[in-house]
C-alpha positions as CSV (number, residue, x, y, z in Angstrom):
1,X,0.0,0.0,0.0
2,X,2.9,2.2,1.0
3,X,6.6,1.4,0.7
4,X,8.5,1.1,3.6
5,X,10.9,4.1,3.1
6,X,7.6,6.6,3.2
7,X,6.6,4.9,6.1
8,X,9.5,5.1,7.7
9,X,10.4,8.4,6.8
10,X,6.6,9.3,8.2
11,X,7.2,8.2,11.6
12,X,10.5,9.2,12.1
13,X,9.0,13.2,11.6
14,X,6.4,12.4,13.9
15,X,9.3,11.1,16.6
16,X,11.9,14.0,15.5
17,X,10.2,16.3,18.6
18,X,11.2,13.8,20.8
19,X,7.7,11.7,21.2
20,X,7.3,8.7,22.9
21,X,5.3,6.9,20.2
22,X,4.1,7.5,16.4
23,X,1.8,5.1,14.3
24,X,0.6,5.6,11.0
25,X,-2.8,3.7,9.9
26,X,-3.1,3.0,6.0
27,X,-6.7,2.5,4.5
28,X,-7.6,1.5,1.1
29,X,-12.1,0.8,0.7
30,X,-14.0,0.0,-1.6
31,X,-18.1,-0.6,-0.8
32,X,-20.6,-1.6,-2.8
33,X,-24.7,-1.7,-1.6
34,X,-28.0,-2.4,-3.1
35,X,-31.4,-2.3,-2.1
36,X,-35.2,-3.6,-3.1
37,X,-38.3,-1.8,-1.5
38,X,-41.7,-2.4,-3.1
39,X,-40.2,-4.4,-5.7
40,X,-38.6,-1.6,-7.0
41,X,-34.6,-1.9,-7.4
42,X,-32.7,1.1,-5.9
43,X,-29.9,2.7,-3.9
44,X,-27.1,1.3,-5.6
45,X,-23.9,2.8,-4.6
46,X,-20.3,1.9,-4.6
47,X,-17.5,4.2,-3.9
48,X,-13.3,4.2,-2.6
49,X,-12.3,5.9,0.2
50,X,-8.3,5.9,0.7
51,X,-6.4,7.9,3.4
52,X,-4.1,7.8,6.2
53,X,-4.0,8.7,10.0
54,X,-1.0,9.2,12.4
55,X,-1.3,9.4,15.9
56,X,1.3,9.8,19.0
57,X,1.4,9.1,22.1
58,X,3.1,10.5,25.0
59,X,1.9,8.9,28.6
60,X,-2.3,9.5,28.9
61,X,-2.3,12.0,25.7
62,X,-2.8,11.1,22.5
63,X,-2.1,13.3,19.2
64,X,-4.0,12.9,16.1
65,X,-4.6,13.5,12.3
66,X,-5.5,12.5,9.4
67,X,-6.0,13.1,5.3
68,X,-7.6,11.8,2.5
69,X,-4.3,11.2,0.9
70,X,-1.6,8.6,0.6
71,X,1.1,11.1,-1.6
72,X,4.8,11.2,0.1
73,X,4.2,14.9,0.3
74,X,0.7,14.7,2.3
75,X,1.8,11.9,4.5
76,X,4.5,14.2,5.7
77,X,3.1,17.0,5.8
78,X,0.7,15.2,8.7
79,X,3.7,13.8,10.2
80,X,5.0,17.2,10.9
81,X,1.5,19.2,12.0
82,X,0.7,16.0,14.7
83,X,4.4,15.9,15.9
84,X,3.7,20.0,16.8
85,X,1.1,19.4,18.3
86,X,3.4,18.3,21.5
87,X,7.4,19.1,21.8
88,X,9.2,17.1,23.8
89,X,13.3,16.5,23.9
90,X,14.6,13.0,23.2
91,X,16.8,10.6,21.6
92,X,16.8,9.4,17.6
93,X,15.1,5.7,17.2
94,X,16.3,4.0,14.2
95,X,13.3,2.1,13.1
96,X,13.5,-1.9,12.1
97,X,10.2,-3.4,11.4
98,X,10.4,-7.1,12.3
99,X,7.4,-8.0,13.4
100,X,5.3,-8.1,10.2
101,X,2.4,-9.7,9.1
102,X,0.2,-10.4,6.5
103,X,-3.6,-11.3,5.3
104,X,-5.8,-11.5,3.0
105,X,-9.1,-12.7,1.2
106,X,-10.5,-13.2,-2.3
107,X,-14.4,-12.6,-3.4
108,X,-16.2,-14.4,-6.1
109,X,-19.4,-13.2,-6.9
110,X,-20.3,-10.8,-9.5
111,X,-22.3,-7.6,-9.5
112,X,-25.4,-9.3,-11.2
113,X,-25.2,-12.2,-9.3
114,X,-25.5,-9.8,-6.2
115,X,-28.4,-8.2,-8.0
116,X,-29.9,-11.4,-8.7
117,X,-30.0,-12.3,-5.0
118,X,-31.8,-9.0,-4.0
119,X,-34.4,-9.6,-6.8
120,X,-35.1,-13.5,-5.4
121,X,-35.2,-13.0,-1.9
122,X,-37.8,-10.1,-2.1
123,X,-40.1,-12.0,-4.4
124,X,-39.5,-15.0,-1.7
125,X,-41.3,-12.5,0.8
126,X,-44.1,-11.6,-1.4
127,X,-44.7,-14.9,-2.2
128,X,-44.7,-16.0,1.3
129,X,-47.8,-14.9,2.2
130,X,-50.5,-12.0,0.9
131,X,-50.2,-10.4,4.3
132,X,-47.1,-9.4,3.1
133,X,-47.2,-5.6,2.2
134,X,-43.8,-4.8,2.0
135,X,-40.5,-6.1,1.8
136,X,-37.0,-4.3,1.9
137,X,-34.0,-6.5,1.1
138,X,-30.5,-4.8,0.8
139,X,-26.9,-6.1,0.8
140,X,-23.6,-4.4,1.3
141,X,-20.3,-5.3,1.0
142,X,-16.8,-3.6,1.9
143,X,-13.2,-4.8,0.8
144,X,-10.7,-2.9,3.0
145,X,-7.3,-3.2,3.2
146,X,-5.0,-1.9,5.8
147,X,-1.5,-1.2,6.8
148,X,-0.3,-0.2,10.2
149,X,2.9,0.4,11.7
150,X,4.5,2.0,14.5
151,X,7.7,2.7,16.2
152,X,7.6,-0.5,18.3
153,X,8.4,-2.5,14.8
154,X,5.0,-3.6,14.5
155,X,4.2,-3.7,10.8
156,X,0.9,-5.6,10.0
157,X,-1.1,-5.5,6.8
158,X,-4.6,-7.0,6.4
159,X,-7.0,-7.6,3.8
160,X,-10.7,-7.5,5.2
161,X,-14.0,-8.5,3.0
162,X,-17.2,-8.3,4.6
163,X,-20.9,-8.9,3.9
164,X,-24.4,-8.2,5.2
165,X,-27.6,-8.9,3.9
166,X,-30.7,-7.7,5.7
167,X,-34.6,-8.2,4.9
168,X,-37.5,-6.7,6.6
169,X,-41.0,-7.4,5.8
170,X,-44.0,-6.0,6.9
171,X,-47.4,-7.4,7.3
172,X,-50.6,-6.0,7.1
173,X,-54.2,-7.5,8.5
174,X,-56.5,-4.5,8.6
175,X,-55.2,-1.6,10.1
176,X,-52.5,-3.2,11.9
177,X,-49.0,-3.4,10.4
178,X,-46.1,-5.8,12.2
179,X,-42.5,-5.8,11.4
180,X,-40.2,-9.1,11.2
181,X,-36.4,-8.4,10.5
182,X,-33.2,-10.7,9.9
183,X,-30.1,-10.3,8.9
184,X,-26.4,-12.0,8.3
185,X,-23.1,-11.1,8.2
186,X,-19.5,-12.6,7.5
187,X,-16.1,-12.3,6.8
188,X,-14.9,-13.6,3.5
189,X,-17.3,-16.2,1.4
190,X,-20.0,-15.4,-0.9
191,X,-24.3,-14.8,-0.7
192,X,-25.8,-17.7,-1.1
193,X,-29.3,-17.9,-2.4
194,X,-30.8,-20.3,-0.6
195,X,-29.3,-18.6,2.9
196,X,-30.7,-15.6,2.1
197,X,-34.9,-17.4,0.6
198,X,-34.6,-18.6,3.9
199,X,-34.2,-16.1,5.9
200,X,-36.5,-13.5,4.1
201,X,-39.3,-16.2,4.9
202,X,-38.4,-16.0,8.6
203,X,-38.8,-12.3,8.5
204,X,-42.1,-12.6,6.7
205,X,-43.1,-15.6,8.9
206,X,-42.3,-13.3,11.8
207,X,-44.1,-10.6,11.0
208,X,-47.2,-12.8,10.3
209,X,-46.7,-14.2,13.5
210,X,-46.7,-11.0,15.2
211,X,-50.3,-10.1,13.5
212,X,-51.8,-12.9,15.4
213,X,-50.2,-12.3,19.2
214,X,-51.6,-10.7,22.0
215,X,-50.4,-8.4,24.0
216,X,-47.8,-9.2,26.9
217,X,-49.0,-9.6,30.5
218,X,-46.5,-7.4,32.6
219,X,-44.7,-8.5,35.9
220,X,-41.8,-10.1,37.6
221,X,-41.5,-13.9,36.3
222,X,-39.0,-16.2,34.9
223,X,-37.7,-15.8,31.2
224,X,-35.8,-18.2,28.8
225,X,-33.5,-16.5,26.4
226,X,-33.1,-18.2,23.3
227,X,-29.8,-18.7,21.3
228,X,-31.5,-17.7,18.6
229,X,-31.6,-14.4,20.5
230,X,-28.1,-13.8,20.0
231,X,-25.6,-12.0,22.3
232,X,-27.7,-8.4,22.4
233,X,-27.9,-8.4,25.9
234,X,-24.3,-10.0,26.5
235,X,-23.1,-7.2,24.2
236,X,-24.9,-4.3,25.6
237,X,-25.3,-5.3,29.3
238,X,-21.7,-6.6,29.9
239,X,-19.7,-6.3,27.0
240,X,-19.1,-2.3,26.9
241,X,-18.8,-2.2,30.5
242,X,-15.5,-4.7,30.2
243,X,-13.7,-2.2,27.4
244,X,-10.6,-1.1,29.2
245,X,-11.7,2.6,28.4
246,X,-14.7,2.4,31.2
247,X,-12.0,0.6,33.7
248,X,-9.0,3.1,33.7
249,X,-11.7,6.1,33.7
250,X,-13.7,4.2,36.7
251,X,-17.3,4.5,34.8
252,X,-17.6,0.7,34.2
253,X,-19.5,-1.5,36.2
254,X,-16.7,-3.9,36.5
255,X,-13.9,-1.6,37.8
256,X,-12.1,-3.0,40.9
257,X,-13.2,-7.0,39.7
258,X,-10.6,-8.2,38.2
259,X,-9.6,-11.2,39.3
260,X,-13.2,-11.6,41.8
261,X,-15.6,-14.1,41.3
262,X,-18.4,-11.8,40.1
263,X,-21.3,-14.5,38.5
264,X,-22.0,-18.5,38.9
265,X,-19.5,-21.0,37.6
266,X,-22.1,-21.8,34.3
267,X,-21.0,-18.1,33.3
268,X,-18.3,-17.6,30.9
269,X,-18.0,-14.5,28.6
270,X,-15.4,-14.7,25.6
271,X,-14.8,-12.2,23.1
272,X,-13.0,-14.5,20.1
273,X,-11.7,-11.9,16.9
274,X,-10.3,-15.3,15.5
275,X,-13.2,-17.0,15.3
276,X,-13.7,-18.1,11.1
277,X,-16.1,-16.0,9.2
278,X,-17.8,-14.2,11.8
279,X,-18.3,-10.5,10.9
280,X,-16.3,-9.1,13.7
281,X,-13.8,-11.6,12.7
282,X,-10.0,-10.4,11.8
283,X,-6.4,-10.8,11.8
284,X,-5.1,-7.9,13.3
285,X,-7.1,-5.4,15.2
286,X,-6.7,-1.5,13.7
287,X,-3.3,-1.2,15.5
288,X,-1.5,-4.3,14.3
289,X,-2.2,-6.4,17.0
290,X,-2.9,-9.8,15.9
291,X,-6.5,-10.9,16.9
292,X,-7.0,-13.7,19.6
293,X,-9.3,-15.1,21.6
294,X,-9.5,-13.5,25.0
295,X,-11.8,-15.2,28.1
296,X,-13.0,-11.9,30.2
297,X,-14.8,-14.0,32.7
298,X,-13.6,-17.4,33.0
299,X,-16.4,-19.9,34.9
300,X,-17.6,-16.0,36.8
301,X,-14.7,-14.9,37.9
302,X,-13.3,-11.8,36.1
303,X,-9.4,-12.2,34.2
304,X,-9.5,-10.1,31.7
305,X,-10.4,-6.6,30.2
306,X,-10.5,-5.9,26.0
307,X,-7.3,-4.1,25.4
308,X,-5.9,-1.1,22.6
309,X,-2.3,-0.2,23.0
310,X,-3.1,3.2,24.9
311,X,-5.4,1.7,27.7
312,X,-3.3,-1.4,28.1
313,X,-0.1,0.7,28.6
314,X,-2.2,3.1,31.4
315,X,-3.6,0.0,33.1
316,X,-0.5,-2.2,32.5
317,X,-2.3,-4.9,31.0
318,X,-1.1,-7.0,28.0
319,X,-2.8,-6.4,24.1
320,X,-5.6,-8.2,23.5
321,X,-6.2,-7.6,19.6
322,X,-9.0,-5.2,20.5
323,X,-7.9,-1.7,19.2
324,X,-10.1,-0.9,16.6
325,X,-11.4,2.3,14.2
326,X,-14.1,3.2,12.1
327,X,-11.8,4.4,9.5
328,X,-8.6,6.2,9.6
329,X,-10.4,9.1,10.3
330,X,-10.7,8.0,14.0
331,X,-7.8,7.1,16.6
332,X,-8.5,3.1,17.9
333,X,-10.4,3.0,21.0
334,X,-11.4,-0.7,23.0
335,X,-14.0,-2.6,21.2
336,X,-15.7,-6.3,21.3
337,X,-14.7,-8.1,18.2
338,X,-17.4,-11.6,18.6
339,X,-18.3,-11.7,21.7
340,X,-20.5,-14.6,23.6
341,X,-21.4,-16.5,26.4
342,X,-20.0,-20.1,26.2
343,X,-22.6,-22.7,25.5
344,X,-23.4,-25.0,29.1
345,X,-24.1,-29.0,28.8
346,X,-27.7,-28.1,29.2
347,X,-30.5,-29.3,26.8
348,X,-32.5,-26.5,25.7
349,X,-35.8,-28.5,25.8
350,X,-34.8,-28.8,29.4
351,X,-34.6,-25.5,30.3
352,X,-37.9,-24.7,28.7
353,X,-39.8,-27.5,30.5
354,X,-38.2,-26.3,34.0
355,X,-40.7,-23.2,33.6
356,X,-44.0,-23.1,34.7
357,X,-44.9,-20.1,34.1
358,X,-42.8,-17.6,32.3
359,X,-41.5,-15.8,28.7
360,X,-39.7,-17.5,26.1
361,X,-37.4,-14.9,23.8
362,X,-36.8,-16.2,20.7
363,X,-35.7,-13.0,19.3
364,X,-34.4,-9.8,20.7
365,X,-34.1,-6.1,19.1
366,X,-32.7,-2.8,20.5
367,X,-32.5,-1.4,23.9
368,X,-30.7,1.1,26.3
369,X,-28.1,0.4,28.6
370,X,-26.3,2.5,31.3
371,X,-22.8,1.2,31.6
372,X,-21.7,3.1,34.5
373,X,-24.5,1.1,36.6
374,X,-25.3,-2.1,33.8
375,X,-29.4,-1.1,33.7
376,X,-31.0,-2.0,30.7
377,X,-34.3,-2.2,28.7
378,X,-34.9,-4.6,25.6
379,X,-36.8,-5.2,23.4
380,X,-38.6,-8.3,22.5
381,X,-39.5,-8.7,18.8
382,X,-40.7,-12.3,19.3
383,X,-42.0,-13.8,22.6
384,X,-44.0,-16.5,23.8
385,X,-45.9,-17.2,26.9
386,X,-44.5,-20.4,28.6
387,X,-47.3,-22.1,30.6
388,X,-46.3,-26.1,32.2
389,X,-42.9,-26.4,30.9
390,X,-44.8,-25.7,27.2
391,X,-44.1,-22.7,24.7
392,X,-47.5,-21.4,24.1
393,X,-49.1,-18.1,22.4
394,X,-47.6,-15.6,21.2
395,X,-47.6,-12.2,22.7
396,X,-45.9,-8.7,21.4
397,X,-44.7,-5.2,23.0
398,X,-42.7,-6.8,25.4
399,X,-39.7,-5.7,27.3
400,X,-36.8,-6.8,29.5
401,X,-35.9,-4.2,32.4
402,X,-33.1,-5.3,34.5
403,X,-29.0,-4.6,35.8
404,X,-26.9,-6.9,33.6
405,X,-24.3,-7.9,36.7
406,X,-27.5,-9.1,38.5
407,X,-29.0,-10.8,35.3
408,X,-25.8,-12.4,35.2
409,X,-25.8,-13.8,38.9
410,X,-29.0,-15.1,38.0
411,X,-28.7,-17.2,35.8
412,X,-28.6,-20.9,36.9
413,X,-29.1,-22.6,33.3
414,X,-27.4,-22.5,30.3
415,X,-27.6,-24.5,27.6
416,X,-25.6,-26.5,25.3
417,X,-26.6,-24.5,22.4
418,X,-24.6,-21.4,20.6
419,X,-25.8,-19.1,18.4
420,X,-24.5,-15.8,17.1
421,X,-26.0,-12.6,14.9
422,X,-24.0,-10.0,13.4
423,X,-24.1,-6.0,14.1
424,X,-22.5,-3.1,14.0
425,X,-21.4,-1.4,17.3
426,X,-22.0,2.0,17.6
427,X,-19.9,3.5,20.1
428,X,-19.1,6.9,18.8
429,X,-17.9,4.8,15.4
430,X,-19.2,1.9,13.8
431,X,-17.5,-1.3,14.0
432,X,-18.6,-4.8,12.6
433,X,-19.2,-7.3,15.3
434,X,-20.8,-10.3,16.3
435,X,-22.8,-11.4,19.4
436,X,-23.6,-14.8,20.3
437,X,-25.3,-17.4,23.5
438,X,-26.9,-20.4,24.1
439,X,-30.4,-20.6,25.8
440,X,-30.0,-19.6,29.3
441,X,-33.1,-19.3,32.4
442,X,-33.2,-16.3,34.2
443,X,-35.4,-17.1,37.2
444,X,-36.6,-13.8,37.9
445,X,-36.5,-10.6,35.9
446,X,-39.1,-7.9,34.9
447,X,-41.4,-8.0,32.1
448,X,-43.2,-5.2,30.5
449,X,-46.1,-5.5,29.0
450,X,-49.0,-3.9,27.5
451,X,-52.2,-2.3,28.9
């Protein structure tokens, strides 16, 4: 992407006012997105963004820039404006590169063929049912390569290609309209047809579904969280609040636990960015650190927090692959690459015959969370009632309200199931992730309902 003498001759500006640390981030993307709505083909876009940031560090501060340029001229030019930013006294470094490393993917399918997809899967939706009033099926697709290095010798280049395809469908019995959604994402591969037929008709079949439910009797009473859930409420409830951003700056939840036994033994929380074809999947995080899988609460007890190079050197904690940006318009901050509950040795059907009477969660959409204190609402876009151990009706408008540490301390089955669902984290930037759990009981948490 760049040869080594710019490079080199980039961070060697940005150390020549004595700084303690310079890194420059190299982006080259490419996207391409298309859309159906009301059987109408539309908002097809494709585009290249290419640019370069360069940060420094000195102790707690951090010094950035960045242009949408990757000329010799530019790239020094920011070397030089950054490095003013801060003047400090201090020794030449002679720079020597040796820990490099390499990756990259390959893509197969064609523009029409991705066209081709759109058009099938929406006309899957419309044929699913005549309560179908609406469908919307989009993909989009990113290639983006990368090259970062620093004056530790870290040089890492990485070649990421990543894929979503969403469907929502709406359906329509008199006056009352219900929404089902699905999506997938991955790292690397292709769309396949049949993938995506299949899950356009559980989005239609959803929101069919939803047509027919009543509403959801509110109160305090045991719920089963599917795997088919996905992580949502690992991510949000106790995912953020184990960034190492939220420890050093004392806001998170989980500051001062390191190393306690927080939750039951049945609780484990990984977050895996090695994990193949997952869409937070990678091979090195945004600041050359090679992905890994990291256990952050091993059988409840807390060992670990998720890692970038700035955080880990102000809590003195090791990398943990988990520096990432939304571009190379943004420094790297802590973020969750897949992260999940490990599955238990429970059997599903067990845990939904243990209730008597409850909510099961099949699926799960937004919510709120507070990560200084782990409170949270969510929302349930498909739920059941569960009456003797059976999963009966159907009911909608239903939330979760509860604190994720005491969800967690909770929980007393897990099953032997895992499931995951992509995302993108928002979190002042975007990053691709995925969130994943098997079925777990929580014996007691709050429902709301409908009047």
């Amino acid at each position: 992407m760049l040869k080594e003498t710019i490079v080199k001759k980039a961070l060697q500006t940005a150390l020549s006012a004595g700084h303690e640390f310079a890194e420059i981030f190299v982006e080259n993307k490419t996207a391409f997105s298309a859309g159906m709505d009301n059987g109408k083909l539309e908002r097809i876009r494709s585009g290249i963004d290419a640019g370069c940031g360069l940060r420094i560090i000195n102790g707690a501060k951090t010094y950035y820039g960045f242009i949408n340029s990757l000329l010799e001229d530019d790239i020094l030019d920011l070397a030089r404006r950054v490095s003013s930013l801060a003047v400090q006294k201090g020794k030449e470094k002679i720079l020597n590169f040796t820990n490099r490393s390499f990756s990259a993917t390959a893509d197969n399918k064609t523009t029409a063929e991705k066209i081709d997809l759109i058009v099938a899967a929406e006309k899957t939706a419309r044929r699913f049912s005549k309560k179908i009033c609406q469908a919307t099926v989009r993909i989009a697709e990113s290639r983006q390569k990368i090259l970062v290095a620093n004056t530790d010798g870290v040089w890492a280049e990485d070649e990421r290609l990543r894929k979503r395809f969403f469907v929502q469908c709406i359906a329509k019995k008199g006056g009352d309209l219900q929404t089902g959604y699905e999506s997938v994402g991955f790292t690397g591969g292709d769309f396949v047809l049949k993938e995506a037929c299949v899950l356009t008709e559980t989005a239609a079949a959803r929101a069919e579904l939803l047509l027919s439910a009543e509403k959801t009797p509110a109160g305090t009473m045991p719920v089963v969280l599917s795997g088919e859930a996905g992580g949502t409420m690992i991510h949000e409830a106790c995912g953020h609040a184990l960034e190492a951003d939220f420890i050093y700056k004392k806001t998170s939840i989980f500051t001062d636990t390191l190393g306690k036994q927080m939750f039951p033994e049945c609780v484990t929380i990984i977050d895996d960015g090695i994990l193949d074809g997952l869409y937070g999947t990678g091979f090195c995080d945004d600041e050359g650190t090679l992905c890994q899988k990291n256990i952050l609460i091993d059988r409840g007890r807390v060992t670990k927090f998720m890692n970038d190079r700035l955080y880990a050197g102000l809590l003195k904690h090791t990398l943990t692959g988990n520096g990432r940006r939304q571009s190379y318009r943004y420094v790297p901050m802590p973020r969750m690459t897949n992260t999940y509950m490990e599955a238990g040795k429970t059997d599903p059907k067990k845990i939904i015959r243990s209730v008597e009477n409850g909510l099961f969660v099949k699926k799960l959409g937004g919510g709120q969370v507070d990560v200084t204190n782990g409170n949270f609402v969510f929302e349930v876009t498909e739920g059941y009632l569960l009456k003797d151990g059976i999963i009966g009706r159907p009911v909608r408008g239903a939330t979760l309200v509860g604190n994720g540490i005491e969800v967690l301390k909770s929980i007393d089955m897990v099953g032997n199931d895992l499931h995951f669902i992509p995302g993108v984290c928002g979190k002042g930037q975007a990053a691709p992730v995925s969130d994943g759990q098997p079925t777990v009981r929580i014996p007691s948490i709050i429902v709301g309902g409908q009047k």
